[in-house]
C-alpha positions as CSV (number, residue, x, y, z in Angstrom):
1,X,80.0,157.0,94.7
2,X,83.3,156.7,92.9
3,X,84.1,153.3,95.3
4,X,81.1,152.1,94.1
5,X,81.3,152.3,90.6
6,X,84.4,151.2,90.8
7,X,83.3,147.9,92.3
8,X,80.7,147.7,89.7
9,X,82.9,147.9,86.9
10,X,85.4,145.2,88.4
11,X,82.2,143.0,88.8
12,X,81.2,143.5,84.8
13,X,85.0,143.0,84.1
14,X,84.5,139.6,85.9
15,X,81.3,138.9,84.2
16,X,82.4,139.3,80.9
17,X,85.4,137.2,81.2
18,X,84.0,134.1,83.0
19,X,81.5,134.6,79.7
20,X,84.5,134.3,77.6
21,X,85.6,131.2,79.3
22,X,82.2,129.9,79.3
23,X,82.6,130.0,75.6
24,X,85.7,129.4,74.8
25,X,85.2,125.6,77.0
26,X,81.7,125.1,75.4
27,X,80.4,124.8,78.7
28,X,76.6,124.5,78.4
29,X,75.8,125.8,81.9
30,X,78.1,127.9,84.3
31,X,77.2,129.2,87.7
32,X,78.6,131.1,90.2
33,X,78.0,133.6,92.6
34,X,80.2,135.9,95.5
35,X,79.3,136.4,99.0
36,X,80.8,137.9,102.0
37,X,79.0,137.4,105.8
38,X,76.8,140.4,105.7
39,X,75.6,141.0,102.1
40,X,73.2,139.4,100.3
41,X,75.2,137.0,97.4
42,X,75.4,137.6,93.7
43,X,74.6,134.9,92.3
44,X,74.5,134.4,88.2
45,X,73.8,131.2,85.8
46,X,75.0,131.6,82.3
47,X,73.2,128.4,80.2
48,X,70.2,128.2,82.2
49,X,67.3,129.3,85.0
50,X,69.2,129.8,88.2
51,X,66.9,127.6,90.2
52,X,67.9,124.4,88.4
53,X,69.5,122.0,90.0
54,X,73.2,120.7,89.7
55,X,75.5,118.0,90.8
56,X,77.8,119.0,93.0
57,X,80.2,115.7,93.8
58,X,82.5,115.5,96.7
59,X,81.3,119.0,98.3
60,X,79.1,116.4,99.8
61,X,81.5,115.4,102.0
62,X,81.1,118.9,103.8
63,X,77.2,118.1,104.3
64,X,77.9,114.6,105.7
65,X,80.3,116.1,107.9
66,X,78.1,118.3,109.0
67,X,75.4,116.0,110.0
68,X,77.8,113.8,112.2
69,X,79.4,117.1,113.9
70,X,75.4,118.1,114.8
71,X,74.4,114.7,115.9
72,X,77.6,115.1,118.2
73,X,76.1,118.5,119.1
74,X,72.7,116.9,119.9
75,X,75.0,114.7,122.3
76,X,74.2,111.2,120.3
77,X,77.4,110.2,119.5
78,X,81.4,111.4,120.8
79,X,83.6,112.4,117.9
80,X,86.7,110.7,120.0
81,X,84.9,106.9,120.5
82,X,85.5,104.3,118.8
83,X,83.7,103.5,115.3
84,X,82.3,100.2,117.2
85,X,80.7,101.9,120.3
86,X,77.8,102.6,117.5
87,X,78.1,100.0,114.3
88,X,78.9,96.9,113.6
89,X,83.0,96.3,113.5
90,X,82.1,93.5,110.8
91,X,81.6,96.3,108.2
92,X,85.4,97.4,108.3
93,X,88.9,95.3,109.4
94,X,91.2,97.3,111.2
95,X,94.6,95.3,111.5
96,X,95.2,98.1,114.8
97,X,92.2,97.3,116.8
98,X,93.3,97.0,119.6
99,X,95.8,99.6,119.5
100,X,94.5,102.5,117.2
101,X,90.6,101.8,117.0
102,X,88.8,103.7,114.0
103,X,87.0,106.3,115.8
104,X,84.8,108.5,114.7
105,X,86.8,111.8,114.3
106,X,88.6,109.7,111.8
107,X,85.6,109.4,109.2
108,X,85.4,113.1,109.7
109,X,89.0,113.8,108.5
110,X,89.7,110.9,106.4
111,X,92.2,109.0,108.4
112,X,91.0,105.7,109.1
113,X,93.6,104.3,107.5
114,X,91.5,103.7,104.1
115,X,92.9,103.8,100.3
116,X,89.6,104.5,98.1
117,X,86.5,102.4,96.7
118,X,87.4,99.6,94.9
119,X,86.8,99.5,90.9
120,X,83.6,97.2,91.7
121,X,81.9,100.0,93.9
122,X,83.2,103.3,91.5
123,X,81.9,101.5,88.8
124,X,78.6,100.4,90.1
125,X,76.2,102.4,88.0
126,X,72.5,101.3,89.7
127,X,70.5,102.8,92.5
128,X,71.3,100.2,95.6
129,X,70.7,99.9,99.3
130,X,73.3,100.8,102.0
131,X,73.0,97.1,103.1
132,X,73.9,95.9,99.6
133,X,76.7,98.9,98.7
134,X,78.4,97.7,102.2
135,X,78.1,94.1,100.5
136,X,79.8,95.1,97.5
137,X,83.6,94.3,98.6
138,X,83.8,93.9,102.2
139,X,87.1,93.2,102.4
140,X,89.2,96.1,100.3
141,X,87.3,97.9,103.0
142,X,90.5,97.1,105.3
143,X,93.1,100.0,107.1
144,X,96.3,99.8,105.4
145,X,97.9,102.0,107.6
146,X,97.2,102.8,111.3
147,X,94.1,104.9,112.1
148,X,94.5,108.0,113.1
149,X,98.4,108.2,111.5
150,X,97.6,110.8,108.3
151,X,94.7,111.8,105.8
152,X,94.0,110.0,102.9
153,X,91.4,111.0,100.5
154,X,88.9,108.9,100.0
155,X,85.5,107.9,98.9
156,X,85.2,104.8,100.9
157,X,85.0,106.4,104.4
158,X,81.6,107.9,103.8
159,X,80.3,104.9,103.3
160,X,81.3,104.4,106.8
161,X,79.6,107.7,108.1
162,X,76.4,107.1,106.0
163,X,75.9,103.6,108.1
164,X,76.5,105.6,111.5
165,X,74.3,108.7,110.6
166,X,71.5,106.1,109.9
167,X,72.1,104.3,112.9
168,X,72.0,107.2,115.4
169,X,69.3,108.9,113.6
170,X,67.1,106.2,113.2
171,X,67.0,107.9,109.7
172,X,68.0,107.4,106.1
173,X,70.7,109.4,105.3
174,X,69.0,112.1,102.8
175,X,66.2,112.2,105.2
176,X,69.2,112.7,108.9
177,X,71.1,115.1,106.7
178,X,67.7,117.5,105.9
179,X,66.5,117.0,109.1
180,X,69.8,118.4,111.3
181,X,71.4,120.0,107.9
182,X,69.2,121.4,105.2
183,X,65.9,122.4,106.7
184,X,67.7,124.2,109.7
185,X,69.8,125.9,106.6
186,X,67.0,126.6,104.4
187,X,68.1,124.2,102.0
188,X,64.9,123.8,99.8
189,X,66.0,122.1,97.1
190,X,68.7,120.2,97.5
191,X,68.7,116.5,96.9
192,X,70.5,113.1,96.4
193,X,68.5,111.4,94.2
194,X,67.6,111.8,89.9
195,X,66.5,115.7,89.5
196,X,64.1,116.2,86.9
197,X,65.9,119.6,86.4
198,X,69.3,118.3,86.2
199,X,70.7,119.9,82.7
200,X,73.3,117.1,82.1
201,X,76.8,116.4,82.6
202,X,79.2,116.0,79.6
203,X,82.6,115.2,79.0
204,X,85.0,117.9,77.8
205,X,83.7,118.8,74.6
206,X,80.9,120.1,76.4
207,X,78.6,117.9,73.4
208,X,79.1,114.5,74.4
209,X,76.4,113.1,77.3
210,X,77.3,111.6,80.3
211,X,75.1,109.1,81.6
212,X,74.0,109.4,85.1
213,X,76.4,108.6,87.8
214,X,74.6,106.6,90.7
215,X,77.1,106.6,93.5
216,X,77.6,103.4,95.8
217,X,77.0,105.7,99.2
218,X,75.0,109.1,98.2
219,X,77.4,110.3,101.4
220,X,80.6,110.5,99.5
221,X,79.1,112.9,96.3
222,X,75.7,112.5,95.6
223,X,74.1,116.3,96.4
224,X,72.2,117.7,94.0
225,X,71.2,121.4,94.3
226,X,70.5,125.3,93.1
227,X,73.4,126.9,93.3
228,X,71.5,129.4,95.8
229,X,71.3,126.5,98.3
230,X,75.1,125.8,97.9
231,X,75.8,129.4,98.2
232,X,73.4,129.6,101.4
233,X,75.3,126.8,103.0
234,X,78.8,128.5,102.3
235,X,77.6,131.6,103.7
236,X,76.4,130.0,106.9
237,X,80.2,129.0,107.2
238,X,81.2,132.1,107.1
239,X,78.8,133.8,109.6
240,X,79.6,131.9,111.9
241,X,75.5,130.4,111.8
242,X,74.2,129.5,115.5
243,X,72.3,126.9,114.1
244,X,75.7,124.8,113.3
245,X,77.1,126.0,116.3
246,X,81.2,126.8,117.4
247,X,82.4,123.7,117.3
248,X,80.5,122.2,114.2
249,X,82.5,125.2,112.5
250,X,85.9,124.7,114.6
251,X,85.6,121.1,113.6
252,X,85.3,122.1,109.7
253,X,88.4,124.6,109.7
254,X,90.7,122.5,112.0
255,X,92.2,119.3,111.6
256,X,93.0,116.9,115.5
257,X,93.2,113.6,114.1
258,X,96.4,113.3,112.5
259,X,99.7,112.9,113.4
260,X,100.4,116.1,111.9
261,X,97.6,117.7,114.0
262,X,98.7,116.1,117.0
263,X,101.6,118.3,116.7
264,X,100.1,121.3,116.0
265,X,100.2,121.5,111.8
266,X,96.8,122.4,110.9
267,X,97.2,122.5,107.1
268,X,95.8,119.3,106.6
269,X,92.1,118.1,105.3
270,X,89.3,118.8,108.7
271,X,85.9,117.8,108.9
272,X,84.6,118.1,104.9
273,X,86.5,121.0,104.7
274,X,90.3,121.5,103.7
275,X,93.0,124.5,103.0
276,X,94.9,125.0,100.2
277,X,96.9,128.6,99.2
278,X,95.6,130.6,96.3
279,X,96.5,134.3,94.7
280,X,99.3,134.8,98.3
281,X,95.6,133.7,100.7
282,X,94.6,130.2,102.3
283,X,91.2,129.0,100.7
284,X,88.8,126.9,102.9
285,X,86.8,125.0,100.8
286,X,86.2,121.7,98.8
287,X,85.9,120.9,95.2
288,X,83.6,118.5,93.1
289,X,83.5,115.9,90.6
290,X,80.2,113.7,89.3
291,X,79.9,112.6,85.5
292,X,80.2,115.5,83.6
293,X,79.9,118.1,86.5
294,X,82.7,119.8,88.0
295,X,82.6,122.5,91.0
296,X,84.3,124.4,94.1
297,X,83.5,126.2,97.0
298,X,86.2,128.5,98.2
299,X,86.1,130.6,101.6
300,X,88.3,133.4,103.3
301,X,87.1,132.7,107.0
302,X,89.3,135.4,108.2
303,X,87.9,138.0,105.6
304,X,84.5,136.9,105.6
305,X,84.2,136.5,101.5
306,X,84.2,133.6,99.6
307,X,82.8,132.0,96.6
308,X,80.8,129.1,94.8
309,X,81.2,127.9,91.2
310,X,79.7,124.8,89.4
311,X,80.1,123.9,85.7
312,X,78.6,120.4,83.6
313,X,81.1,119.4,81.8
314,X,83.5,117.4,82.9
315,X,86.9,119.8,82.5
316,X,89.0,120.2,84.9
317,X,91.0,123.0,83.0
318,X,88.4,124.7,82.4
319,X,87.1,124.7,85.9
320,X,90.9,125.6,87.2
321,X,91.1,128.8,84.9
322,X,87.3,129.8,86.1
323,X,88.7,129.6,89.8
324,X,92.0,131.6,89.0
325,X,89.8,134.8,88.1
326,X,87.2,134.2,90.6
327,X,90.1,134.4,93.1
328,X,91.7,136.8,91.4
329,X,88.7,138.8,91.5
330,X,88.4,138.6,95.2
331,X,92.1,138.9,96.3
332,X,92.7,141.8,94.6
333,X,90.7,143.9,97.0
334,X,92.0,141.6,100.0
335,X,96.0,142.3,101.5
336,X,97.7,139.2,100.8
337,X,99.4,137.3,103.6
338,X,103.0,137.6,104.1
339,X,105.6,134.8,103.7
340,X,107.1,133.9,107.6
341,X,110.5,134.7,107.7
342,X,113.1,131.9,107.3
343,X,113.4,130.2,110.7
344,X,117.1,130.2,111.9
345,X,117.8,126.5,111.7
346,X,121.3,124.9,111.4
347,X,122.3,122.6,108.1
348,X,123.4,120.2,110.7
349,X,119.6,120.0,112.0
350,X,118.1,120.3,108.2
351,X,120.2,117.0,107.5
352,X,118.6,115.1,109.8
353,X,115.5,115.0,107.0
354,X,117.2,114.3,103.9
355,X,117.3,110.7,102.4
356,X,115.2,108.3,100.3
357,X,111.1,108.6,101.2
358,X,108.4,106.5,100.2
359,X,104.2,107.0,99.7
360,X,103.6,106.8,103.5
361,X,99.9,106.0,101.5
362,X,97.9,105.4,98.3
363,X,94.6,106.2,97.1
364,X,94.5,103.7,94.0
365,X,96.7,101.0,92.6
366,X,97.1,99.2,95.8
367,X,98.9,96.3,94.5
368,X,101.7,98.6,93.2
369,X,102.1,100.9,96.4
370,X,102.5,97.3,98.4
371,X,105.3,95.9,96.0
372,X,107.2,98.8,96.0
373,X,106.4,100.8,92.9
374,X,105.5,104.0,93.6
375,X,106.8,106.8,92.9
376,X,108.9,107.3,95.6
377,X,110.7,110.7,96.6
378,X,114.2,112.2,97.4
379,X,115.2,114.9,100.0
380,X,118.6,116.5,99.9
381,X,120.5,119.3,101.4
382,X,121.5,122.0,98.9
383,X,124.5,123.6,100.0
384,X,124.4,126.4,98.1
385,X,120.8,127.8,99.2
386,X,121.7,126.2,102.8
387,X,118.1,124.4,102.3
388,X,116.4,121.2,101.6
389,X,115.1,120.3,97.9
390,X,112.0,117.7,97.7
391,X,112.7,115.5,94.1
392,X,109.9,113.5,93.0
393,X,110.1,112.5,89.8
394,X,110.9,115.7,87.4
395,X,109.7,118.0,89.8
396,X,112.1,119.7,92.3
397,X,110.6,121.6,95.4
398,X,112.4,123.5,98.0
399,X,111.7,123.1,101.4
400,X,111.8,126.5,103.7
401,X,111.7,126.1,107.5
402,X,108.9,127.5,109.5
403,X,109.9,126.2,112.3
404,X,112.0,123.5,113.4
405,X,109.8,120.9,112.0
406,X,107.2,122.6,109.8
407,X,107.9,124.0,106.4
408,X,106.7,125.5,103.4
409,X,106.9,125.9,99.3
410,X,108.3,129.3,98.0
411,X,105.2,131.4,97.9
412,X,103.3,129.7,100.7
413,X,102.5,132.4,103.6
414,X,101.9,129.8,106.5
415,X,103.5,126.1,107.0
416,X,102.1,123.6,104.3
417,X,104.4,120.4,105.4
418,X,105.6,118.8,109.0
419,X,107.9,116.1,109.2
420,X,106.5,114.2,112.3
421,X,109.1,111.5,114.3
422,X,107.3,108.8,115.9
423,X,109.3,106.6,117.5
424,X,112.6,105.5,114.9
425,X,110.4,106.5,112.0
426,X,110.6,109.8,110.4
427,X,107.4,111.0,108.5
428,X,106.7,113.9,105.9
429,X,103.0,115.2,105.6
430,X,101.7,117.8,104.3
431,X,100.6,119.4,100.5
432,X,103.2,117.4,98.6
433,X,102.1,113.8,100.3
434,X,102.2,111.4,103.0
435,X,106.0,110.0,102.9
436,X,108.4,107.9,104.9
437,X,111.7,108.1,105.0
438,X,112.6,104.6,103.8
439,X,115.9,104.2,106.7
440,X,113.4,103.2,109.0
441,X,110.5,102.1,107.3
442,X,106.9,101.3,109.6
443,X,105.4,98.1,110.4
444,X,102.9,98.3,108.1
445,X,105.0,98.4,104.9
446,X,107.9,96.3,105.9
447,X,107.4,94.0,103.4
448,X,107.2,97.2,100.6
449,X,110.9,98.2,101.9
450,X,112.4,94.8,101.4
451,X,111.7,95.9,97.5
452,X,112.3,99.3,97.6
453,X,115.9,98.8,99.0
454,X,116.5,96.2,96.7
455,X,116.0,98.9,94.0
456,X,117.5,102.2,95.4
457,X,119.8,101.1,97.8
458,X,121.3,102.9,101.0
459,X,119.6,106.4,101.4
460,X,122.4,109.0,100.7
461,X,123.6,110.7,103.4
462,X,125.6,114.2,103.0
């Protein structure tokens, strides 16, 4: 009895804080709720009925996933093939065709080699065909580095896997994803098109409208739902559900695309799902943006708990602290994970990765990445911790060894970066970037070194 008023107490605590917050923000509407595999979730909406819909942006990305991983599963298409076994190569350029074709694992995990939408398709603000989004700018949709090589976030992928779930399921894409994703889930209300329920997004203030944001492919963040069906689908995660199947969820938890995962690192984005470390744990999850709505949903696969949380104004901060006692809230009854012990490597071998490194890619500002004006990086050898320090800019990281090649931040309990050699180029990837170390600089960015070492000169050696 004691345990359990114990829980309840902690629960109230949380309830009356993420109140506090609520109010503090002036956010109109907050949801949340807390699962685990086997209970049923708690689930509360402070602002509103908890049936009414929300936006839920790029946790999208996990249902689109989804879809292609059961159409796999229903044997229609092979995660390893090429892109242009199915579709049309003339919708993409891929400088490495012949060499490292854009296959379909790659839309998955987000390494085809793609920066992000161009301003012409974020900014497009009207309902519009896939036939005429694909139109839009044809050729920014071009690899800039080769496929398969690292992950790069981006919005402009989906558009890719949108045209390939609607060409193997004869389907439209909201009506392929209900039909192998949401009714099999029990997903009743979720949408991607204008709910009549929608409460509004707003900007910071939590007062001033944001109109509503049509996206150029619904794939990349267009969901609209309850947050009982969000919480539904997260659970299913979790459990392990029969109806997505083993390798559906191996494929969500698990990156093999990269050169990273090639390797073995597995701390790197997967299908619509990626990791990141949180309150001494590693979260599964994704988070959410679309015009005025912010959200996350955050899993403990190896404890079985996890949790959902969506808010309509378009904070970020706000959203952040909301997070921090959610996972506060759920670590505190979990044993955190310990930090691996420093692996015996000699400064000799550590040297080998210092010198001057470059954005091995770019989401926006093309133009500037290509000329040589990024923000590059530095990685030196501090003598007197007998370790490697990351520089970028004003911020200073050090660099423990894992292993001979992977590493991690202070306070990270598993490896977070790898430096990956491929051939005379030397590679960092990982949670602070995608970087090369500009000695030896790639093929694809030759031209981009010519300026960089006409700015920095020689990389330093110890």
């Amino acid at each position: 009895m004691s345990l359990t008023l114990c829980a309840n107490a902690t629960t109230l605590g949380l309830h009356k804080d993420l109140a506090a917050l609520r109010a503090e923000h002036n956010i109109p509407v907050l949801g949340y709720s807390l699962f685990d595999a086997n209970q049923p979730a708690r689930i509360t909406l402070l602002g509103a009925d908890k049936n009414i819909s929300m936006r839920w942006g790029s946790n999208t990305k996990t249902l689109t996933a989804i879809t292609l991983l059961q159409l796999a599963k229903a044997g229609l298409v092979d995660l390893d093939a090429p892109l242009s076994n199915y579709v049309d190569a003339k919708h993409w350029n891929n400088p490495w065709r012949n060499t490292n074709p854009v296959r379909v694992i790659h839309l998955l995990e987000l390494t085809a080699g793609f920066t992000d939408l161009s301003s012409t398709e974020f900014n497009y603000n009207k309902p519009i065909t896939l036939a005429n989004a694909l139109a839009l700018a044809p050729t920014h949709r071009t690899s800039r580095w080769p496929p398969g090589l690292q992950h790069s976030y981006s919005n402009l992928t989906p558009g890719l896997s949108q045209l390939l779930i609607e060409t193997l399921a004869g389907l439209s894409y909201s009506a392929a994803v209900a039909k192998y994703v949401l009714q099999p889930l029990e997903m009743k209300q979720t949408n991607f098109s204008v709910a009549a329920d929608l409460p509004g997004g707003f900007k910071a203030d939590g007062l001033t409208p944001i109109p509503y944001w049509h996206m150029t492919f619904p794939a990349y963040g267009a969901m609209n739902a309850p947050i009982a069906d969000v919480t539904r689908l997260a659970q299913s995660l979790l459990r392990r559900s029969q109806i997505l199947g083993e390798t559906t969820l191996d494929h969500l938890l698990v990156a093999r695309s990269s050169a990273g995962a090639q390797v073995g690192f597995t701390f790197e984005y997967a299908s619509g799902l990626y990791p990141r470390v949180r309150s001494g744990l590693v979260w599964q999850g994704h988070g959410g943006d679309a015009d005025g709505y912010r959200s996350r949903v955050a899993l403990l696969p190896q404890h079985k708990r996890g949790y959902v949380v969506v808010i309509n104004t378009d904070n970020p901060e706000a959203l952040r602290r909301i997070e921090q006692r959610l996972e506060e809230h759920i670590s505190n009854q979990i044993p955190k994970l310990k930090e691996p012990a420093r692996f015996p490597i000699k400064p000799s071998a550590l040297k080998r990765f210092t010198g001057h490194y470059y954005p091995a890619s770019t989401r926006f500002d093309l133009s500037s990445w290509a000329q040589g004006r990024a923000t590059g990086a530095e990685i030196r050898f501090d003598e007197a911790s007998s370790s490697l320090v990351f520089t970028r800019g004003k911020k200073r990281t050090q660099l423990l060894p894992v292993t001979e090649n992977t590493f991690r931040r202070p306070g990270d309990p598993v490896a977070t970066l790898v430096f990956i050699k491929q051939g005379e180029h030397q590679y960092l990837q990982g949670e602070l970037g995608n970087f090369f170390n500009t000695d030896s600089c790639p093929e694809y960015a030759s031209a981009t070194c010519r300026q960089i070492h006409s700015n920095i000169g020689p990389s330093p050696r110890p």
